[in-house]
C-alpha positions in Angstrom: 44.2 52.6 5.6 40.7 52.3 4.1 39.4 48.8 3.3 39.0 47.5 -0.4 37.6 44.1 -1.1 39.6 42.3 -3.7 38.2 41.3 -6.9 37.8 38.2 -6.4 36.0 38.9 -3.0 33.4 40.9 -5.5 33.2 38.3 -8.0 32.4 35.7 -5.4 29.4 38.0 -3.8 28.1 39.0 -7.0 27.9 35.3 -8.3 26.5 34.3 -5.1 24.0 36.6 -4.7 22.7 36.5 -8.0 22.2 32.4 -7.9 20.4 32.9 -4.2 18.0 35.7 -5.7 17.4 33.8 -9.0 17.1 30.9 -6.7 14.1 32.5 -5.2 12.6 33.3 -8.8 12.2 29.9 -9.7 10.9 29.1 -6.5 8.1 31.3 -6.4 6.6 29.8 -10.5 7.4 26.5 -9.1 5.5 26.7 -5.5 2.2 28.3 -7.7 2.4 25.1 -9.9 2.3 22.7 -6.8 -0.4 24.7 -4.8 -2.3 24.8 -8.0 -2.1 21.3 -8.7 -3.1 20.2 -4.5 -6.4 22.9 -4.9 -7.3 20.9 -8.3 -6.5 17.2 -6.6 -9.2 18.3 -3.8 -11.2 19.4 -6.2 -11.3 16.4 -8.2 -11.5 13.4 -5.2 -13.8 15.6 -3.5 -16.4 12.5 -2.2 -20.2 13.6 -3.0 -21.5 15.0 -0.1 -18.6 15.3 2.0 -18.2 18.1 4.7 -15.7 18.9 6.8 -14.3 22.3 8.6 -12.8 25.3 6.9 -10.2 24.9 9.8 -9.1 21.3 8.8 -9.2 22.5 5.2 -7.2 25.5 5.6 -4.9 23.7 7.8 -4.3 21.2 5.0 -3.7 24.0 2.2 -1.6 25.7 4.4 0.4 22.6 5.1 0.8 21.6 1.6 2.0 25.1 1.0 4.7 24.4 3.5 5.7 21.2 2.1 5.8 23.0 -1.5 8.4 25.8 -0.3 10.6 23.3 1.1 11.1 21.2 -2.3 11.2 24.1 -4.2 13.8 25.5 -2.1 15.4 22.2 -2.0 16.1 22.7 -5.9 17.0 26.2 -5.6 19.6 25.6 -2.9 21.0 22.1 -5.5 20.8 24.6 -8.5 23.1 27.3 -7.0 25.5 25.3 -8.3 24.7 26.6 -11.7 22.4 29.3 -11.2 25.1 32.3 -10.8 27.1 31.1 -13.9 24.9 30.5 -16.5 23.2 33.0 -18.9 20.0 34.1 -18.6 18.9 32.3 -21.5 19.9 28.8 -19.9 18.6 30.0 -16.8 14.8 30.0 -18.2 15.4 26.7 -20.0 16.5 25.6 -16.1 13.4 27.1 -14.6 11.2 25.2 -17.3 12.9 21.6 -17.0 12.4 22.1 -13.2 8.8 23.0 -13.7 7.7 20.3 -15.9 9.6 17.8 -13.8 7.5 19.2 -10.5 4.5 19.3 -12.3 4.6 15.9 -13.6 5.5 14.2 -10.3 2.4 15.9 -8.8 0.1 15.2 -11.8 1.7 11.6 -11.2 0.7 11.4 -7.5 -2.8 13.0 -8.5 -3.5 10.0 -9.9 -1.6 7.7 -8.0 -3.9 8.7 -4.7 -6.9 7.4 -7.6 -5.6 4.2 -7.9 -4.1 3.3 -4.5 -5.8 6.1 -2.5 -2.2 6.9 -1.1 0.2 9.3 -2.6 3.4 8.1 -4.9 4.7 5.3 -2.2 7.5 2.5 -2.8 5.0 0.5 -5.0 5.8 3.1 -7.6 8.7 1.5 -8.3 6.9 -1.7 -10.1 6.8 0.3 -12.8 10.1 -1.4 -13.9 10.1 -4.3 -11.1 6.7 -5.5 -12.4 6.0 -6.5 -16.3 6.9 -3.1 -17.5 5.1 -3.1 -20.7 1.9 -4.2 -19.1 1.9 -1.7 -16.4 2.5 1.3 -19.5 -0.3 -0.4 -21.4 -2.7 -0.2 -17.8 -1.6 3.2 -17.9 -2.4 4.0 -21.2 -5.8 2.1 -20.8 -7.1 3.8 -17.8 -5.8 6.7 -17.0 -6.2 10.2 -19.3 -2.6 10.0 -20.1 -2.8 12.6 -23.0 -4.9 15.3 -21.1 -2.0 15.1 -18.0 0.5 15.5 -21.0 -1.4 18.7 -22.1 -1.9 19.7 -18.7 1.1 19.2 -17.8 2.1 21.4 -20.7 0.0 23.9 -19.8 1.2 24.8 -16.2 5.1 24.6 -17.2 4.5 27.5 -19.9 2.3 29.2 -17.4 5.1 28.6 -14.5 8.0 29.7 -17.4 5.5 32.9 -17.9 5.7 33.7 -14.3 9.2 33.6 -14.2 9.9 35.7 -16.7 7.7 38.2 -15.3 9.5 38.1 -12.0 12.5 38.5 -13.8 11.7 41.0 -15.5 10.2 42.8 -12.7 12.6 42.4 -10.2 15.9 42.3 -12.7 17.7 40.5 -10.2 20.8 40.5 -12.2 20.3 45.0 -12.5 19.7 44.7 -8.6 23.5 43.1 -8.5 24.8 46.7 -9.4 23.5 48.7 -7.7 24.8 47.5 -4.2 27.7 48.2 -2.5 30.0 44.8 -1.2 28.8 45.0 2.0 26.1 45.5 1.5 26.1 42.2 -1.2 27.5 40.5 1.6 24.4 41.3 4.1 22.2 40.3 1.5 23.9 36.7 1.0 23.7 35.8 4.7 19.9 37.6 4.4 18.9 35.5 1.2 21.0 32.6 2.2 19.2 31.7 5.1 15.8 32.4 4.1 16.3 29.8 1.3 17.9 27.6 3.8 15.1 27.8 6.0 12.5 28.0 3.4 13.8 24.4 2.9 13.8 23.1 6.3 10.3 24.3 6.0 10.0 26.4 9.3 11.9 29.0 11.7 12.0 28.0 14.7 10.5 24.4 15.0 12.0 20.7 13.5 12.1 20.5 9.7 9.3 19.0 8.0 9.3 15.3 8.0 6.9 12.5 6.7 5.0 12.9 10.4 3.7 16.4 9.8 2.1 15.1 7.0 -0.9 14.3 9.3 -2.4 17.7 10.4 -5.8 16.5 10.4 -7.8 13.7 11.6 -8.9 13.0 7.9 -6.9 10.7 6.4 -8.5 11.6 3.0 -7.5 15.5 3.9 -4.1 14.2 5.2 -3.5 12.6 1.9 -4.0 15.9 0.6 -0.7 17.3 1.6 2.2 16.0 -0.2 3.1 17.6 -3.4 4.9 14.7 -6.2 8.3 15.4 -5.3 7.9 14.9 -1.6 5.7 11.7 -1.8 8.7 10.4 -4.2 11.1 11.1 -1.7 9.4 9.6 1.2 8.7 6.6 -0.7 12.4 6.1 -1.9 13.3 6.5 1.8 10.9 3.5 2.8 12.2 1.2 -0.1 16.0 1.6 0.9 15.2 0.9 4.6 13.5 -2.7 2.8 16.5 -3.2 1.4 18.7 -2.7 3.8 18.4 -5.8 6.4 21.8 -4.3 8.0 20.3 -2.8 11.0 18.1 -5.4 12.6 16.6 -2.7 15.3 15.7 -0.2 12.4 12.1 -1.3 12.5 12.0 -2.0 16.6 13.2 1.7 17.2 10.7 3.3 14.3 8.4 1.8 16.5 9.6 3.5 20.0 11.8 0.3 21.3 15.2 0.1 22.0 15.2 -3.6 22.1 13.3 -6.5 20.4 13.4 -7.4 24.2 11.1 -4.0 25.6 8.8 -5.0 22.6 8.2 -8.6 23.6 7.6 -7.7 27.3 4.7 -5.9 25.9 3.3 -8.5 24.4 3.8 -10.5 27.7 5.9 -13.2 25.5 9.4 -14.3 26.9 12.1 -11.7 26.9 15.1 -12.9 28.4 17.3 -13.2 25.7 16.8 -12.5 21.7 17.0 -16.3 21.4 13.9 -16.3 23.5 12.1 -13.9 22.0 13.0 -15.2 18.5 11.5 -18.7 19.6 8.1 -17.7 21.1 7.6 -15.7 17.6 6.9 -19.3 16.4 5.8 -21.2 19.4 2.4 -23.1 18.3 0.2 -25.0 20.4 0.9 -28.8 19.7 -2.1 -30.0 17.6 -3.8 -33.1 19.2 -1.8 -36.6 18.3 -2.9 -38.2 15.1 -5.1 -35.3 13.5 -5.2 -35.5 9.8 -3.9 -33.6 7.0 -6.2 -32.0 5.3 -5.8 -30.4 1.7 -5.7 -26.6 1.3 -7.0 -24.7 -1.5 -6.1 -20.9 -0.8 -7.2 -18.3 -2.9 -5.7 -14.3 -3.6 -8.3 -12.9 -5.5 -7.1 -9.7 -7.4 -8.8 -6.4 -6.2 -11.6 -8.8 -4.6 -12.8 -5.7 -2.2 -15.3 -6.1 0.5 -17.8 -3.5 0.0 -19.6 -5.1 -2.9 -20.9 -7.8 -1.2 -22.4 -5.5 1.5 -25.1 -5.1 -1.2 -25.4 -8.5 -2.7 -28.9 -9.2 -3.6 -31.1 -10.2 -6.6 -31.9 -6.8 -8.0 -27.8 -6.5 -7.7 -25.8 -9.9 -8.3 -21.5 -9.4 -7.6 -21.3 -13.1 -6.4 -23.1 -15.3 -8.9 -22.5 -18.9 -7.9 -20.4 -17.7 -4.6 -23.5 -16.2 -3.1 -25.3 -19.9 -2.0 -22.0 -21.0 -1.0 -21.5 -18.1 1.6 -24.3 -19.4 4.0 -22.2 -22.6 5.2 -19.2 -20.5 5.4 -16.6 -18.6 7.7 -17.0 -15.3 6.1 -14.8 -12.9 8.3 -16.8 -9.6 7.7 -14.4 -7.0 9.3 -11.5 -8.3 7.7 -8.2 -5.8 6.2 -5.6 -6.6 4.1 -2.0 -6.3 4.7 -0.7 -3.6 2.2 -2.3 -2.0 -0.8 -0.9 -3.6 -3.8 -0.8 -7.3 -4.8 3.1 -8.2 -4.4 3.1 -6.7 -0.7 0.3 -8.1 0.3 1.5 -11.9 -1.3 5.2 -11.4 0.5 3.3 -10.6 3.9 0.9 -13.4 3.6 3.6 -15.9 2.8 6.7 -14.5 4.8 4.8 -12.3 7.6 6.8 -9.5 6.7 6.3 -5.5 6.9 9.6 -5.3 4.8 8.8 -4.9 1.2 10.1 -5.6 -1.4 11.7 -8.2 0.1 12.4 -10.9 -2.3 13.7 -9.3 -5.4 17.2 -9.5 -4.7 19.6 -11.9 -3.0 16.7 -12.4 0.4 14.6 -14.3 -2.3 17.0 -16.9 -3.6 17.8 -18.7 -0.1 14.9 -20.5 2.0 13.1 -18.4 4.2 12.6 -20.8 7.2 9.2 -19.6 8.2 7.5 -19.3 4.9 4.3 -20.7 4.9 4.6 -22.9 1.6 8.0 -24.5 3.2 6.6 -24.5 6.7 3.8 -26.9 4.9 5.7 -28.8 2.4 8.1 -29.5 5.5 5.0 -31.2 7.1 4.6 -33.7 4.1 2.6 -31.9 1.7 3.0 -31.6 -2.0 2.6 -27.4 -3.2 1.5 -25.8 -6.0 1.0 -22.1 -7.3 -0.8 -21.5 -9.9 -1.8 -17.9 -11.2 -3.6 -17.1 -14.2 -0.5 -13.9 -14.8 2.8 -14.5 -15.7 5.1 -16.1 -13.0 8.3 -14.1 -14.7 6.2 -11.1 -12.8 8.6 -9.6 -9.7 10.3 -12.6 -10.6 8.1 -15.1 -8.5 8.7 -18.2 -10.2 12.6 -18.0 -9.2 11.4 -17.2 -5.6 8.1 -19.3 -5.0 10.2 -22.1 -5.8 13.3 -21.8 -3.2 10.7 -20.9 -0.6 8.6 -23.9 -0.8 6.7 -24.1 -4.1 6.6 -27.7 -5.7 5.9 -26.4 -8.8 4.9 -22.9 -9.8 2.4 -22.9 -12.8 1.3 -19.6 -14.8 -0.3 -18.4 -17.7 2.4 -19.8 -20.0 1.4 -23.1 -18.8 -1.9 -22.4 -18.9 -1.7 -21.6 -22.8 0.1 -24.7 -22.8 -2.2 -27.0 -21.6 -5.5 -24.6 -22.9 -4.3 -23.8 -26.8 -7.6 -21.7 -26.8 -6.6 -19.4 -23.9 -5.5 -16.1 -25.2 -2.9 -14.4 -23.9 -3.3 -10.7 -22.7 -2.0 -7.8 -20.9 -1.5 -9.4 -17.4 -1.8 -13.6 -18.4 -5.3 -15.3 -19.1 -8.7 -15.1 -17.9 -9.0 -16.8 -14.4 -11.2 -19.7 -16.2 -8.3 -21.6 -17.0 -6.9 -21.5 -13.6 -10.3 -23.0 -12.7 -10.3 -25.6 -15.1 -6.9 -26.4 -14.2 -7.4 -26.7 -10.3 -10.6 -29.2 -11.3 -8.1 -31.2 -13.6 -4.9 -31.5 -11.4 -7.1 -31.7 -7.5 -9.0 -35.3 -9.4 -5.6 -36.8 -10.1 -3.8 -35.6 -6.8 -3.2 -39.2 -4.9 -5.3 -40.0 -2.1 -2.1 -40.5 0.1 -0.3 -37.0 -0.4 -2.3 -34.0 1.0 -1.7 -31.0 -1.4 -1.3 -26.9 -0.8 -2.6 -25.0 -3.8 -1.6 -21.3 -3.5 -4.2 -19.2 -6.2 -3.6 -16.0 -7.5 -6.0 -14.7 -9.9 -5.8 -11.5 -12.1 -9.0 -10.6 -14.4 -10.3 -8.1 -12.3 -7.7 -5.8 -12.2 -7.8 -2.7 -14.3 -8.3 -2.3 -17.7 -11.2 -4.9 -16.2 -11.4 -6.7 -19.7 -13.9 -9.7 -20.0 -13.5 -12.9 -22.1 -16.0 -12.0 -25.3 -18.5 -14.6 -24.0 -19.3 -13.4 -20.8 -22.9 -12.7 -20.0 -22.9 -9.1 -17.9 -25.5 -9.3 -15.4 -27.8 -6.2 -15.3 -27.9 -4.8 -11.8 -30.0 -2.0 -10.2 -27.2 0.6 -9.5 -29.5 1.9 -6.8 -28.9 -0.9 -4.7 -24.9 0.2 -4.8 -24.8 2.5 -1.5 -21.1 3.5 -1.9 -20.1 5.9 -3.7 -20.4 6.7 -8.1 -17.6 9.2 -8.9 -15.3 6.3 -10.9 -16.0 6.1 -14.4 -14.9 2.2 -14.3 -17.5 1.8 -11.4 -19.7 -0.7 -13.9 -16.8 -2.6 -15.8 -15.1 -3.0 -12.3 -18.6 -4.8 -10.8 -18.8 -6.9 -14.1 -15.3 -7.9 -13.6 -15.5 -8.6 -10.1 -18.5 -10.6 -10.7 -16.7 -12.4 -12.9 -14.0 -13.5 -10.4 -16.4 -14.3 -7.8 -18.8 -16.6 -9.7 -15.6 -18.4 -11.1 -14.7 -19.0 -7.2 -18.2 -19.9 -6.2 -18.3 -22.6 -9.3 -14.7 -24.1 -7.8 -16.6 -24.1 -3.7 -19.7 -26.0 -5.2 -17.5 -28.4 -7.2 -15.4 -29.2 -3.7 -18.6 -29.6 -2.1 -19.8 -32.0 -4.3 -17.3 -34.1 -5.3 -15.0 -36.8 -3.6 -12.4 -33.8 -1.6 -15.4 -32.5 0.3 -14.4 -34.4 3.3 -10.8 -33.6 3.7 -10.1 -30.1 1.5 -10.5 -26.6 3.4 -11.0 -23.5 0.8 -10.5 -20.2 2.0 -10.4 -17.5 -0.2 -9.3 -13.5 0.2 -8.3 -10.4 -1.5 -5.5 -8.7 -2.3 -6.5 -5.3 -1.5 -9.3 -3.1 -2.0 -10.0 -1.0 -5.6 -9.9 2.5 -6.4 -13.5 2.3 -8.4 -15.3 1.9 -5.1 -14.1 5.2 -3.6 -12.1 7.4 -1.5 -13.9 6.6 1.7 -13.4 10.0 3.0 -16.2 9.8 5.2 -15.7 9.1 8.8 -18.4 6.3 9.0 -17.0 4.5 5.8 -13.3 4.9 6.7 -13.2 1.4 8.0 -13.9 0.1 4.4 -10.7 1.9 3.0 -8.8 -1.7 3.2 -11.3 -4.4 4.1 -11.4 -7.7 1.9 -13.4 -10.6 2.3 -11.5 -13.6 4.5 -13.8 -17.0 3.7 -13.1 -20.6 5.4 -15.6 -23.5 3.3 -15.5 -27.2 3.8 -16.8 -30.1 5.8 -13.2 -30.4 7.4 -14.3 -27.5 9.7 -15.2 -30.4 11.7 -18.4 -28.4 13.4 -16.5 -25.8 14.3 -18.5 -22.7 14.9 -17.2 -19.1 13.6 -18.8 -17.4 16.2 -19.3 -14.0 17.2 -15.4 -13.5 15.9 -16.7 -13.4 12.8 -17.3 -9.8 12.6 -14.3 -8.4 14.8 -11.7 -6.8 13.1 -9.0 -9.1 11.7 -6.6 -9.1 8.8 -4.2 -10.9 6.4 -2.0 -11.7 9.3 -4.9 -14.1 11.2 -5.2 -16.2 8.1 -2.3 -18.6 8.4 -2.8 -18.5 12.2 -6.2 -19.8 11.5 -5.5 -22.0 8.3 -2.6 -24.1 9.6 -3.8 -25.9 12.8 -7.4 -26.3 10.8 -5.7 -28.6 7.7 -3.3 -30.3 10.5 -0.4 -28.4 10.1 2.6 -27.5 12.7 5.8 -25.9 12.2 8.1 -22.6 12.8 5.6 -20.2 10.4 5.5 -16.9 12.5 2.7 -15.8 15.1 1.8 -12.7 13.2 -2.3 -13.0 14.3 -4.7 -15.1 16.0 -6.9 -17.6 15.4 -9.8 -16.5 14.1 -11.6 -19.9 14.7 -11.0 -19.7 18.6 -12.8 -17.2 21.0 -10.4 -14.0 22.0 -8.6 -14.8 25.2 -7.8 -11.4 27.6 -4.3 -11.1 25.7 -2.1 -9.1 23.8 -1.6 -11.8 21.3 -5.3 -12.5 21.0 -6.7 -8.7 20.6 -9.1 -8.5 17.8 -7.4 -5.6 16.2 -6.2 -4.8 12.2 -2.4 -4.5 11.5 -2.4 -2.3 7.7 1.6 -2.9 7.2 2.6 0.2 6.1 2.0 1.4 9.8 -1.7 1.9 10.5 -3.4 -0.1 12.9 -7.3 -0.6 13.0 -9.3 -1.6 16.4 -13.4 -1.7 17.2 -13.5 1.9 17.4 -11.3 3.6 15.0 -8.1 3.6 13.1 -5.2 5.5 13.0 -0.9 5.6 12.4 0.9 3.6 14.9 2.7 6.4 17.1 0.3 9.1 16.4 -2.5 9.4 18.8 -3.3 12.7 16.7 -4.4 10.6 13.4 -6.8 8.5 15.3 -10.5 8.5 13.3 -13.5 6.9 14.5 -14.9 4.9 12.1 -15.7 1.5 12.8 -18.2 -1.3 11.1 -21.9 -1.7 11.8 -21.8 -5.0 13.1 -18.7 -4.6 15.8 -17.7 -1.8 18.1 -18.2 -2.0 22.1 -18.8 1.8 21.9 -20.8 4.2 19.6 -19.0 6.1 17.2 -18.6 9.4 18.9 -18.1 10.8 22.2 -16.6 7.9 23.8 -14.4 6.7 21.2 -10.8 8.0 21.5 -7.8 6.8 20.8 -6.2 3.4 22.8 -2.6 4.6 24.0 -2.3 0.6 25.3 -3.6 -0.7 21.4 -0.8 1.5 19.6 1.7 0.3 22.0 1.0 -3.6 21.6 0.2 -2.9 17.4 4.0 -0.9 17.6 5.8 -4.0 19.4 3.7 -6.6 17.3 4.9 -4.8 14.4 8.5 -4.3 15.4 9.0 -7.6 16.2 8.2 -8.7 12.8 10.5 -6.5 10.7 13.5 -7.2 13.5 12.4 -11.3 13.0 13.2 -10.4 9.4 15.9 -8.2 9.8 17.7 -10.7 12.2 17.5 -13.7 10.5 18.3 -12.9 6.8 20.7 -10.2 7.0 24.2 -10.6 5.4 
């Protein structure tokens, strides 16, 4: 009896197989449009002068094509859902919804790697956690928004182009005719599986994942590599990991331990229990009986990058009235932040925590027992933070005040108190904060120590300036970093701006009657996109460095030392800060004392911790777990070895920065989960 498929058995293979080969139609416009977009991103970071092989380039292009395929096919393997039903009509309105959305995300990470030199990653979501109307006006401000709009226009209609030409050429629906079943049915599996692994992204090896992102030793290059849609996806991973505290060994095993237990023993801290562990996370030293309380003014600057002040001088003035105060000082000169945007950086400074966002939902209405404004209010003191934004921003005057926060003052108060201050897109200028610290530190009572947490915000992009501020002219050939961002000058002005304010504040301490028992000790937030990609080897180390300073005569003598200018980071500061003003308590052991000579110790190694996973030591940096991303690159003044042959990645410093890390996310995981 000879074999007849049934109709339906036809219909099913037809349908099928002309989703999978209209599938691959759209792919091929959409995977031109990405590629197009990486070759013009190069193109237009490129750093001045910078060289590096046509292997490590081709490896990147090649990459980046890889990563293109896969979420192309990704949508043509969601859209076969649709794609054998519709018309062919609806199908090219498909294709050119697709297209513009690719192209946009891409375009969108284009210039997200400007701002944050890093593609689209989970601080893309402020966009509606942040002050949502400032953030569009920013936008709006400083970025060509109407050129992407038209370029974005451009490359759908040239993407919907292509695919009609492919469809017209290779009449995929005609094809469908002209086949017999079986031979339909060879062509599914066939067309099937090359879409299927077209999105895994490979044959015969594991599917593309967020580590084979890094195919060079150039982070710049590496950055290079994820089209919009990926980046997007990798960072909505990473924020629903943050928010989900449920697994307390998520962090631990990202980092290559099974047990917060395996991670401690690294560190040579106890590890006989969890309970033991847990404790020597916040095991102190006990400060010497009867030493006093000091006050504690601590500043976050906004944007306050270090490189600047690598070429203060008075043919080019950044600092103003900070500059004389510098030279009495404990300027930490090597010094990273923790993250690179302002609310990540403020919950790791406060919380020690490589979780983030952490305090936007129910984790930031109950106490956090180690937060370092409870940890000091606990010890007696009255605390204050004052910002010159608005407070309602990631909603920090709800949570500054259940962690700790006294009283939480902002630009509304400001305009309050100052009926002259005008209001703009992110709060006031920092003046008021200024005047208002000088006003409120006179009355504070002789007998209560006070904590003043300062965040400032002028210099941050659009970098607009009160009307009577006096720009200082400044020999730009004195500026040895690099000149590609067009904000380059207002960015200086408004920086200098910032810095005098501070420097005004420090010679007003020092001075007056709280120069005997007030520590100020200023840093930044994270570095800016107007001083440059730092694609260069030799200036990599500057991607995330910030000034860390320490002024006042309650240094008692101490000597900063050589330590000075080995590497340290946000996580040192309260480490440092707390046993200076007098201060014990359960706040977390995420760093070292920068004040006290490095012991031979895990604990004490003068090394960088960047929270999103990097780690930085004497010689180069790289991403914890992957000895392949290691880059020498390390600052003039520190480094035991020369930049070259013998640097090489430290198999023994990723280990210790892994557990260190993984012990701080499971800390958090384990004590505020559900």
């Amino acid at each position: 009896m000879k074999f007849a498929p049934t109709h339906a058995l036809t219909t099913l293979l037809h349908g099928t197989l002309r989703g999978l080969l209209r599938a691959w139609v759209l792919i091929v416009p959409l995977v031109v449009a990405l590629s197009l977009i990486r070759l013009g991103q190069l193109a237009y970071f490129w750093p001045t002068g910078y060289q590096v092989s046509t292997t490590d380039l081709t490896s990147v292009v090649v990459q980046g094509f890889r990563f293109d395929l896969k979420v192309s096919a990704v949508a043509g393997f969601l859209l076969l859902l649709v794609l054998p039903w519709v018309s062919g009509k609806v199908q090219g309105r498909i294709a050119a919804g697709v297209a513009f959305l690719y192209v946009m995300l891409s375009l969108v990470n284009l210039h997200y790697f400007g701002f944050y030199k890093t593609p689209i990653d989970s601080l893309v979501f402020g966009l509606v956690e942040d002050d949502t109307v400032a953030v569009l006006q920013t936008i709006w401000r400083d970025f060509p928004v109407i050129w992407t709009l038209l370029l974005a226009a451009v490359l759908t209609v040239a993407s919907v182009a292509l695919h009609r030409s492919l469809v017209a050429r290779l009449k995929p629906d005609a094809v469908l005719q002209t086949h017999h079943a079986a031979v339909k049915l060879v062509l599914v599996i066939v067309v099937f599986f090359a879409l299927l692994f077209a999105g895994k992204g490979t044959i015969r090896e594991m599917a593309l994942q967020r580590q084979h992102l890094t195919v060079t030793t150039s982070q710049f290059l590496n950055d290079m590599v994820p089209n919009g849609p990926i980046a997007l996806k990798y960072a909505w991973d990473s924020r629903g990991q943050s928010q989900n505290l449920q697994n307390p060994l998520a962090g631990l095993k990202a980092m290559g331990f099974d047990s917060p237990l395996a991670a401690a023993e690294v560190l040579g801290l106890p590890h006989g229990s969890e309970a033991e562990v847990k404790a020597a996370l916040s095991a102190h030293e006990a400060l010497p009986a009867g030493t006093p309380k000091k006050n504690l003014v601590f500043f976050l600057m906004e944007s306050w990058s270090a490189e600047p002040m690598l070429y203060q001088g008075p043919k080019f003035d950044v600092l103003g009235r900070l500059a004389p105060t510098l030279e009495k000082a404990c300027h930490f000169n090597n010094f990273d932040s923790a993250h690179a945007g302002t609310h990540p950086s403020l919950e790791a400074i406060l919380f020690s925590t490589p979780i983030t966002p952490l305090t936007l939902g129910d984790v930031g209405r109950k106490p956090i027992p180690w937060a370092i404004p409870k940890v000091i209010k606990d010890a007696g003191y009255q605390t204050l933070f004052v910002t010159s934004a608005r407070s309602g921003w990631r909603d920090l005057n709800r949570v500054l005040a259940v962690q700790g926060f006294d009283e939480v003052v902002d630009a509304n108060t400001l305009k309050e108190q100052y009926p002259d201050a005008n209001l703009g897109i992110w709060g006031v200028w920092d003046s008021y904060v200024f005047k208002y610290l000088n006003k409120r530190l006179a009355a504070q009572p002789a007998d209560k120590p006070i904590f003043v947490f300062v965040l400032t915000s002028t210099n941050h992009p659009p970098y607009d300036l009160p009307a009577d501020y006096q720009r200082v002219p400044r020999d730009m050939a004195q500026w040895k970093g690099e000149t590609t961002s067009d904000t380059l000058m207002l960015n200086l002005d408004s920086y200098h701006y910032a810095a005098d304010l501070l420097g005004g504040f420090v010679q007003d301490v020092q001075n007056g009657p709280l120069k005997a028992n007030t520590i100020v000790a200023a840093t930044g937030d994270h570095n800016v996109r107007s001083f440059g990609m730092y694609a260069e080897a030799p200036r990599r180390y500057l991607q995330r460095q910030v000034p860390f300073v320490i002024w006042g005569d309650a240094l008692g003598g101490q000597q900063c030392g050589p330590q000075q200018a080995l590497p340290a980071s946000h996580r040192d500061m309260f480490s440092t800060l707390l046993p200076l003003v007098g201060v014990n308590g359960p706040y977390i052991n995420a760093g070292r004392n920068l004040l006290r000579t490095p012991e031979a110790s895990p604990l004490d190694a003068p090394r960088i911790l960047f929270f999103t996973g990097e780690a930085r030591n004497a010689q180069g940096l790289w991403q914890l777990g992957n000895q392949n991303s290691f880059a020498c690159s390390s600052a003039p003044t520190v480094g035991t070895k020369p930049v070259g042959g013998d640097c090489q990645f430290n198999a023994l410093d990723d280990q210790q920065e892994r557990a260190r890390y993984g012990l701080l996310d499971w800390n958090v995981r384990i004590s505020l989960k559900k």
